[in-house]
C-alpha positions, 0 to 999 in steps of 0.5 A: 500500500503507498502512502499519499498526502497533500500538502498544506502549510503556508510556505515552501518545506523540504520533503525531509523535514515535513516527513519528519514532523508529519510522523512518517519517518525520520529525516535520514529515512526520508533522504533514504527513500527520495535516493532509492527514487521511492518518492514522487511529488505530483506524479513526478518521481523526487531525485533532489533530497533538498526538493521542497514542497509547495503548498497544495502539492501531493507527496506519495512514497510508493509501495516499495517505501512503505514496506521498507519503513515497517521492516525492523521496527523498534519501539521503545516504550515506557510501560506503566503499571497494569500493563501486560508486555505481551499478547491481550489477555482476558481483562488485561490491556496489552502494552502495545495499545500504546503505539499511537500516535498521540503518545508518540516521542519524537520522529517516526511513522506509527507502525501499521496495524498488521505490522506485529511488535512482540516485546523483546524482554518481558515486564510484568503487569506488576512493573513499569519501566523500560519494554523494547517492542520489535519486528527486528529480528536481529534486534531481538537476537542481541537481547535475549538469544541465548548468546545474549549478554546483555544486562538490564538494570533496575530500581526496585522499592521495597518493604523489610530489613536490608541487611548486607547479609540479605545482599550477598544472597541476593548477589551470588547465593539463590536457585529458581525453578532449580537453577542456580542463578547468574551472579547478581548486581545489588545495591542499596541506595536508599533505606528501602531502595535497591538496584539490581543489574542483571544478565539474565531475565527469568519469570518474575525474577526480583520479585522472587528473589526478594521474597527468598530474603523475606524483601516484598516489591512494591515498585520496580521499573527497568531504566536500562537494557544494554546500551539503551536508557530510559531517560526521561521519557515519560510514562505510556509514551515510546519513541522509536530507536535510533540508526545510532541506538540500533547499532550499539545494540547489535553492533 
């Protein structure tokens, strides 16, 4: 399906930057595609990435252009509380509805309806924070493949005496479903605040960590994976990754 749009503001844009503010796609992508000759302006196929549109013209990307813009998409999004990561559930609201453009941050077209955005590294309704969604396979491979090593950092609140002994068995001495889990990053940094990196992301996790150690959760949210961080993107709003962002992930 190609894209068609006329033109309505009050003086002469480039293409690239009224694609851009218009949500399409980014600035780079936008240059990509008039290269790719994908982009036409009256029915006259662009070939100058510094062209402008004049008002009342009609901007149509090809076919060819929107199937390459819903390839590899990453999101990410900060997802609140109530929120499951995955596919809807009976009375749940899938972190995916989301994806509008209301909430959107920054450049880039909202990913078409049959586009499917599976998360990439779960966060349970329970917790908030940092969700990577993708169609990008090579993306999903470099966080969570089993060659993965990754880690993922978080802040988790909670209720019950920190001791340090508590800490060490948080850090090197609890088994899950059996198995020994991976040396853990713990530390205090408030009375009844912990941080927690982790290289592996079992079902659940913290939270069943700290309950080993008589700790109850009462806020967790994920400000990291890997290379990418939450900043200060607000609450149920996402934003796509950067070319620079993908790159430092599969790089």
């Amino acid at each position: 399906m190609s894209f068609t749009r006329t033109y309505d503001g009050p003086e002469p844009v480039r293409i690239n930057k009224w694609l851009g503010q218009s949500g399409v796609c980014s600035r780079r992508e936008a240059d990509a595609l008039i290269a790719d000759g994908l982009v036409s302006v009256d029915g006259e196929v662009v070939t100058d990435a510094g062209r402008k549109l004049e008002p009342g013209q009609t901007l149509t990307l090809s076919h060819t252009a929107t199937a390459a813009l819903a390839e590899g998409v990453t999101i990410m999004v900060h997802k609140p509380v109530g929120y499951v990561s995955g596919q809807p559930e009976p009375n749940k609201l899938p972190a995916v509805r989301l994806i509008t453009e209301n909430n959107r941050v920054g450049e880039g077209a909202v990913p078409a309806d049959d586009v499917s955005l599976p998360p990439i590294g779960r966060l349970d309704e329970d917790s908030r924070g940092l969700l990577l969604l993708s169609s990008d396979g090579v993306v999903a491979k470099a966080v969570i493949g089993p060659q993965s090593d990754l880690d993922k950092e978080y802040l988790v609140r909670v209720t019950g005496d920190i001791t340090e002994k508590k800490l060490k068995i948080l850090r090197h001495g609890l088994m899950l479903d059996g198995r020994q889990l991976k040396p853990a990053y713990v530390s205090r940094m408030e009375s009844f605040r912990l941080k927690f990196i982790l290289r592996e992301g079992r079902n659940r996790q913290i939270r069943r960590m700290c309950e080993m150690v008589d700790l109850e959760v009462i806020d967790l949210i994920r400000v990291r994976i890997g290379p990418l961080k939450l900043d200060n993107l607000p609450e149920g709003k996402w934003r796509l990754l950067t070319d620079e962002e993908r790159e430092a992930l599969v790089g």
